[in-house]
Backbone as JSON Lines, residues from 0, in Angstrom:
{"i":0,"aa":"X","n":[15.77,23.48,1.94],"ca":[15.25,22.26,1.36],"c":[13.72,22.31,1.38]}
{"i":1,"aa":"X","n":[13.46,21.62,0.73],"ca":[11.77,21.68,0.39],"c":[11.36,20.49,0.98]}
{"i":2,"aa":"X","n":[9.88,20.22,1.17],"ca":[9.36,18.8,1.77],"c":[8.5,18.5,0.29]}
{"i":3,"aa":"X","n":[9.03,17.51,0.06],"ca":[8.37,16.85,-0.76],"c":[7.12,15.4,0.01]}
{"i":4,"aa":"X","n":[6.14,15.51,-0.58],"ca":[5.19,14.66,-0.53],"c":[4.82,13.31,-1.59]}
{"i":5,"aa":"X","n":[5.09,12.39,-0.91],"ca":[5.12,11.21,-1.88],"c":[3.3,11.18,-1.93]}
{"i":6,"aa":"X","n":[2.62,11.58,-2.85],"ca":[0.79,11.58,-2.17],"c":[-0.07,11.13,-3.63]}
{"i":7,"aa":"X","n":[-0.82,10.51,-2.98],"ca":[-2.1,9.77,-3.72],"c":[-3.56,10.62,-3.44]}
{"i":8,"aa":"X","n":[-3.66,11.5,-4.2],"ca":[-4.92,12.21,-3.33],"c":[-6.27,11.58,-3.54]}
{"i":9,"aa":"X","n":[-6.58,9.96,-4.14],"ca":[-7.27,8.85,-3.78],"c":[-7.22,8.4,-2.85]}
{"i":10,"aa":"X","n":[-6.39,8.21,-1.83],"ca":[-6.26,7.72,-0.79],"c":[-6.59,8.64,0.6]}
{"i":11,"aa":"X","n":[-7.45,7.86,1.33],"ca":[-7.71,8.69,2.62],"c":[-6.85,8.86,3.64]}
{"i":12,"aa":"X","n":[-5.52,8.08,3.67],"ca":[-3.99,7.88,4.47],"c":[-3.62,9.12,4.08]}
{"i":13,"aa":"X","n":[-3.58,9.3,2.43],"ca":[-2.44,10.28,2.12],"c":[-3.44,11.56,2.43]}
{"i":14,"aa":"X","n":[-4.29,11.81,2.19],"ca":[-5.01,13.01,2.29],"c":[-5.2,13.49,3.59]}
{"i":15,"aa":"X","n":[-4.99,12.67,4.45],"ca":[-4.94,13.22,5.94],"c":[-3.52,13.21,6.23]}
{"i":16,"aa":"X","n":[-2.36,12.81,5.8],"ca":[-1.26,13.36,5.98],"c":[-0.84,14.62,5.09]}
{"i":17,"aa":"X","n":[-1.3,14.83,4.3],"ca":[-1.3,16.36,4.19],"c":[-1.77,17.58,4.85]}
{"i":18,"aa":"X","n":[-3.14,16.95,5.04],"ca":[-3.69,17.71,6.37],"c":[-2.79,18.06,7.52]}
{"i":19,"aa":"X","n":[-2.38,16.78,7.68],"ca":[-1.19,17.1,9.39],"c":[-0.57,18.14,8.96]}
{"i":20,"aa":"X","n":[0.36,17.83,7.58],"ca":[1.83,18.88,7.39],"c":[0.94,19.95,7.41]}
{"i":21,"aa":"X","n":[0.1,20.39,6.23],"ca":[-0.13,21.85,6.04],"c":[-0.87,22.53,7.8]}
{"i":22,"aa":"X","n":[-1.33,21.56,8.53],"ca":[-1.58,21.81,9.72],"c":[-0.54,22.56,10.62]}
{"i":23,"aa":"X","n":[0.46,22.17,9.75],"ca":[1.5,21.94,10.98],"c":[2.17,23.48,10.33]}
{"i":24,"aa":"X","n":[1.53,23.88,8.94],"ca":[2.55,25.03,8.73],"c":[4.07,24.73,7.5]}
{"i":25,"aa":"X","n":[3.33,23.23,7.42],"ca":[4.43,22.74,6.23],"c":[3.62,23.01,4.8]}
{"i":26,"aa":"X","n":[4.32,23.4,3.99],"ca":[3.28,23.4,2.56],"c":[4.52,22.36,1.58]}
{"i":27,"aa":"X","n":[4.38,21.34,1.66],"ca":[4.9,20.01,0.76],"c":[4.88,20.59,-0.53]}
{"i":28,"aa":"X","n":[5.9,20.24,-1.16],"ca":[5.76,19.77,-2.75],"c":[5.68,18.74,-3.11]}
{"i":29,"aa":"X","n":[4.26,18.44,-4.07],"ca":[3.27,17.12,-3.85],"c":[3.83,16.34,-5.24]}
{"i":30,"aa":"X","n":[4.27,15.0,-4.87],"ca":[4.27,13.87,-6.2],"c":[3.28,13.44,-6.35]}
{"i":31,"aa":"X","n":[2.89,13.11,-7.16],"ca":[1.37,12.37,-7.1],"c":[1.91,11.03,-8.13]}
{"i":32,"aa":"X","n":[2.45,10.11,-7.59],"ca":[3.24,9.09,-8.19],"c":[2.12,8.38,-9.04]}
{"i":33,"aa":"X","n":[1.27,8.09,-8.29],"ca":[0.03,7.35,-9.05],"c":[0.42,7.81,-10.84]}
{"i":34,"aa":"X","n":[0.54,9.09,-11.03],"ca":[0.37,9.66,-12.16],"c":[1.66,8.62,-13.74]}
{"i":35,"aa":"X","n":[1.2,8.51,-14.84],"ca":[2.31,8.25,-15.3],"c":[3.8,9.32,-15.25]}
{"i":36,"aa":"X","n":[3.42,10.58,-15.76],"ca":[4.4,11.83,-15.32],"c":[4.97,11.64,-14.1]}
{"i":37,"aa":"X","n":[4.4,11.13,-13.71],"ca":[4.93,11.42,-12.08],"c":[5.66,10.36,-11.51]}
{"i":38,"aa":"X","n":[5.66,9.36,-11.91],"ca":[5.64,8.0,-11.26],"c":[7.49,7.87,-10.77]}
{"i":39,"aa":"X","n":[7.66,7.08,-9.94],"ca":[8.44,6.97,-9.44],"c":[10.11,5.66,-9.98]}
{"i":40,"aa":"X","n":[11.01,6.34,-10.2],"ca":[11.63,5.12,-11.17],"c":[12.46,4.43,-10.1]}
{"i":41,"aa":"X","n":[13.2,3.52,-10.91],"ca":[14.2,2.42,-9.64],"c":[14.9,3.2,-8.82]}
{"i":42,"aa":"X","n":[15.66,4.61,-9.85],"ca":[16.69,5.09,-8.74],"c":[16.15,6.19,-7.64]}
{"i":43,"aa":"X","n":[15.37,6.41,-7.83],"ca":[14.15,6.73,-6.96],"c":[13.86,6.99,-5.7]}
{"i":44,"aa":"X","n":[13.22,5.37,-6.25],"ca":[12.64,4.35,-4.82],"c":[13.53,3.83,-4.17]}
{"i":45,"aa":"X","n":[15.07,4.12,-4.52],"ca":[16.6,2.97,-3.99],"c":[16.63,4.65,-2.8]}
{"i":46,"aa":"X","n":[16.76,5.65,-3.4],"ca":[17.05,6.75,-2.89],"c":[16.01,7.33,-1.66]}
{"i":47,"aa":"X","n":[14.77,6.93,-1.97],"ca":[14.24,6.54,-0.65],"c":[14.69,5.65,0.54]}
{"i":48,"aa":"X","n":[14.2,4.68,0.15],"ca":[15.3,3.61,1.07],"c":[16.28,4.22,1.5]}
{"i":49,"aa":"X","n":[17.37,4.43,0.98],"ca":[18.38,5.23,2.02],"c":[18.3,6.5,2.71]}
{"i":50,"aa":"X","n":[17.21,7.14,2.74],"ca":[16.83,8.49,2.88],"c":[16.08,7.61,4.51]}
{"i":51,"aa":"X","n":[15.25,6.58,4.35],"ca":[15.0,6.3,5.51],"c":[15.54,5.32,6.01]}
{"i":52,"aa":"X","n":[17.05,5.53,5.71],"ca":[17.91,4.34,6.33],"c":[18.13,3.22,6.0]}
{"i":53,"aa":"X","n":[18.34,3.11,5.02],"ca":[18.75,1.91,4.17],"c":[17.94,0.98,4.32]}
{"i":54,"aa":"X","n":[16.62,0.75,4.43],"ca":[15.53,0.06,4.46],"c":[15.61,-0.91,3.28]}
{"i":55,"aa":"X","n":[14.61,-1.88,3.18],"ca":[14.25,-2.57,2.11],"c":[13.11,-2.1,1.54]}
{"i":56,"aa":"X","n":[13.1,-2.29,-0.36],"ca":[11.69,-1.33,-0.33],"c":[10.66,-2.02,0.59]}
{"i":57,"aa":"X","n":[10.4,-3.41,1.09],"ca":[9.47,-4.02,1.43],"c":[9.21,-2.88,2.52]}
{"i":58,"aa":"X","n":[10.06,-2.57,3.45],"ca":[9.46,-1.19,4.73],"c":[8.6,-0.45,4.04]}
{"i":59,"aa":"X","n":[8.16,-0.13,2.73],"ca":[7.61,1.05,1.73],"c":[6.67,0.47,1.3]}
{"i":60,"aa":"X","n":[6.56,-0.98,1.05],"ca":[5.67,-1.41,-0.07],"c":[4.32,-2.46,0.52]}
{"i":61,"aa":"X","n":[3.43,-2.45,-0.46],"ca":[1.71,-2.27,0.26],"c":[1.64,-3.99,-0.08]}
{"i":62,"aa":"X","n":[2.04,-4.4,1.29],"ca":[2.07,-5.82,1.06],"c":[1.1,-6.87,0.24]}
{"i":63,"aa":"X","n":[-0.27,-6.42,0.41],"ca":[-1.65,-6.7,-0.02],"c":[-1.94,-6.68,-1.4]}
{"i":64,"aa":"X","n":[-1.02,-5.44,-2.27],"ca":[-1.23,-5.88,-3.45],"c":[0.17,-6.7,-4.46]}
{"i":65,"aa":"X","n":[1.35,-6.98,-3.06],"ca":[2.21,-7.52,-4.05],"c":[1.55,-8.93,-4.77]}
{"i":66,"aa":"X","n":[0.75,-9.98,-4.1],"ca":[0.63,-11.12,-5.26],"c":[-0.54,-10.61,-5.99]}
{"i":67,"aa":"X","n":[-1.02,-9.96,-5.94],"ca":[-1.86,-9.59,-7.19],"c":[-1.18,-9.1,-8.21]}
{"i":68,"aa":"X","n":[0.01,-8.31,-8.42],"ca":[0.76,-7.78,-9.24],"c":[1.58,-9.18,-9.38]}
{"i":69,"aa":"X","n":[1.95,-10.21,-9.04],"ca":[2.92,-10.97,-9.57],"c":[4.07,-11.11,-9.11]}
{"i":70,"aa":"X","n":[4.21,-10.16,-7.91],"ca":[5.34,-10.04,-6.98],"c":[5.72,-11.67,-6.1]}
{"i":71,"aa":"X","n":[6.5,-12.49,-6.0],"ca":[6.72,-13.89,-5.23],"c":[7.21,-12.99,-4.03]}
{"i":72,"aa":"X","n":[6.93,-13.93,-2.73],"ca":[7.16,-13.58,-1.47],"c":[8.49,-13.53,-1.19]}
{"i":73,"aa":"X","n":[9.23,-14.24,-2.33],"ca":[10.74,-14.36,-1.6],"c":[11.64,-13.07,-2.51]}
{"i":74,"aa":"X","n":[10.72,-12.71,-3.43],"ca":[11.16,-11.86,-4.71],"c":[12.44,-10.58,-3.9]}
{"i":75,"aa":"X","n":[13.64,-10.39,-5.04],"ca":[14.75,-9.99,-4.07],"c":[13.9,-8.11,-3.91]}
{"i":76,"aa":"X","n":[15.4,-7.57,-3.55],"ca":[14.7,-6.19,-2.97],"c":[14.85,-5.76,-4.72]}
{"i":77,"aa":"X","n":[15.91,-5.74,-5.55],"ca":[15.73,-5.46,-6.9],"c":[14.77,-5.7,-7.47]}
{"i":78,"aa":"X","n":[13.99,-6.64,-7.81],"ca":[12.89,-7.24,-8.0],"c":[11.51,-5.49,-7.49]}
{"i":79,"aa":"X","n":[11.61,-6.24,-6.43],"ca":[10.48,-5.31,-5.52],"c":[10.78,-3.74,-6.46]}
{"i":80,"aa":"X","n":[11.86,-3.17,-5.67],"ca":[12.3,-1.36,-6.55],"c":[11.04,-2.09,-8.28]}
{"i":81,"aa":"X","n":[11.96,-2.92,-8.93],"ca":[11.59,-2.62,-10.23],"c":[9.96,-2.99,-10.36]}
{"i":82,"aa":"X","n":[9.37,-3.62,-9.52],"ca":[7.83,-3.92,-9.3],"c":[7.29,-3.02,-9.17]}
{"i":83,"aa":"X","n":[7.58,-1.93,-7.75],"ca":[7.15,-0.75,-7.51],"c":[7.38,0.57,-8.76]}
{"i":84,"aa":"X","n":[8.16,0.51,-9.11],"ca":[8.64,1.12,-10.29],"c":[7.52,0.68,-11.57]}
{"i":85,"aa":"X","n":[7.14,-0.2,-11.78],"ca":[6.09,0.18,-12.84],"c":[4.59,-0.54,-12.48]}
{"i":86,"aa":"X","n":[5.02,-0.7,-11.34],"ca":[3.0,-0.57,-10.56],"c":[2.83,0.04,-9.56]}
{"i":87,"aa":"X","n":[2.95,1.48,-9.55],"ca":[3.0,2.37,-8.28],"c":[1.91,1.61,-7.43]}
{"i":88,"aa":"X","n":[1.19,1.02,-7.58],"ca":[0.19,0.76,-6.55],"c":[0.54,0.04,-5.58]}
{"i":89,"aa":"X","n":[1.39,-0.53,-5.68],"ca":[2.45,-2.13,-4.39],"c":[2.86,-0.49,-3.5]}
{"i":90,"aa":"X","n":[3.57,0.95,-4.11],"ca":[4.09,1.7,-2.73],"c":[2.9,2.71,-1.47]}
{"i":91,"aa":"X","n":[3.34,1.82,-0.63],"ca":[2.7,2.48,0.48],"c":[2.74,4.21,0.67]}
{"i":92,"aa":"X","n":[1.82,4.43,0.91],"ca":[1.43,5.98,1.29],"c":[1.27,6.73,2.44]}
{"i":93,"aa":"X","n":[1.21,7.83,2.96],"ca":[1.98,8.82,1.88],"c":[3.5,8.71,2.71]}
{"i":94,"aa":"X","n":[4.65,9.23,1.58],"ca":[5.88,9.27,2.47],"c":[6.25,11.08,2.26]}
{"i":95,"aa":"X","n":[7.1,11.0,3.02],"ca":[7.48,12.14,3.15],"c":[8.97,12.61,2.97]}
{"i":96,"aa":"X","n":[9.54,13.47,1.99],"ca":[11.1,13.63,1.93],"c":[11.25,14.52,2.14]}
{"i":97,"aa":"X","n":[12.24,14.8,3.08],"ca":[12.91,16.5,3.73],"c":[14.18,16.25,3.53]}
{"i":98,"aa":"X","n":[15.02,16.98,2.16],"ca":[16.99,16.68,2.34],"c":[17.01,15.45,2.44]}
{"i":99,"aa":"X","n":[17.86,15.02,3.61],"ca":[18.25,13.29,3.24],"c":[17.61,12.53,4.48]}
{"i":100,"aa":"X","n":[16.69,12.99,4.29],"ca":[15.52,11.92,5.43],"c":[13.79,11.58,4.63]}
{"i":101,"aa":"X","n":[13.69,10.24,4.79],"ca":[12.25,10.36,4.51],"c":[11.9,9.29,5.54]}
{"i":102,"aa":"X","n":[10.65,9.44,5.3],"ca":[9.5,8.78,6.29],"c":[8.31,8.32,5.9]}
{"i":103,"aa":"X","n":[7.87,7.0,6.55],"ca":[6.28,6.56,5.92],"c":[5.48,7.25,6.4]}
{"i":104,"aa":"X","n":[4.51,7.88,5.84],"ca":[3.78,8.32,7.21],"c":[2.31,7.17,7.44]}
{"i":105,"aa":"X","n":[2.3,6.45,8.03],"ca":[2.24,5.73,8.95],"c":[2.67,5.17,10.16]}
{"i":106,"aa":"X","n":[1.89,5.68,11.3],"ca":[0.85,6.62,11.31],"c":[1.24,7.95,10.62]}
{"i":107,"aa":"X","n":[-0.14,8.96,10.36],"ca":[0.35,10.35,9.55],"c":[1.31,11.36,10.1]}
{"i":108,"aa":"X","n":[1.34,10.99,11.69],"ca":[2.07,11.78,12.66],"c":[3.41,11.9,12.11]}
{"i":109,"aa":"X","n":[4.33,10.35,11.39],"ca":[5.21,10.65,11.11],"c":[5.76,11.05,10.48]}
{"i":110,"aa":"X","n":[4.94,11.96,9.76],"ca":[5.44,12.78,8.53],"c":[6.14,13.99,9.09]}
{"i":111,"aa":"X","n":[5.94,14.49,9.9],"ca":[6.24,15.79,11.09],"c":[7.57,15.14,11.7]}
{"i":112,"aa":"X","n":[8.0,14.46,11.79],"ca":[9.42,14.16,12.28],"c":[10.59,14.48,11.87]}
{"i":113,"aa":"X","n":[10.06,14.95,10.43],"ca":[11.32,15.03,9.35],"c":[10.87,16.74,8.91]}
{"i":114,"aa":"X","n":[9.72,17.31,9.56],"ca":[9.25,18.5,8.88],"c":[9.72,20.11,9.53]}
């Protein structure tokens, strides 16, 4: 299995969790979701979630910019997937997928748990 990298290489979170992996001897295969090509769709982001345990996307998603995007606080988890799904910017960074585990890495350490 390969490690895939959920990564924003704008971001100083995600760019130092790459650092860790390739530190560590991991060389990720990098999403760069930000991207339109790249971006991440509903079934996706559902497949995350269960990869880190049946989470809600809210465990994933960058609380700070949901009401700027239009996101309501009570908005369901469908809602959220399809929010994150066409404003990558609400998903938190960077995550990490190994087979059927992923991880936030926050802190970056926890990207190495699954590596």
């Amino acid at each position: 299995m390969s490690y895939v990298l959920i990564h924003n290489p704008g971001c100083g979170s995600s760019k130092k969790g790459l650092e860790i992996l390739e530190a560590a001897g991991v060389q990720p295969e990098i999403r760069r979701y930000m991207l339109v090509a790249e971006r991440l769709s509903v079934d996706e982001l559902k497949e995350i979630a269960h990869k880190m345990g049946d989470v809600s996307p809210r465990a994933f998603m960058r609380d700070k910019d949901a009401a700027d995007a239009g996101l309501a606080a009570d908005a369901s988890d469908a809602d959220v997937f399809a929010a994150m799904a066409k404003n990558p910017k609400l998903i938190q960074r960077p995550i990490g997928i190994n087979g059927e585990k992923a991880v936030l890495g926050r802190p970056n350490a926890a990207l190495l748990t699954i590596a």
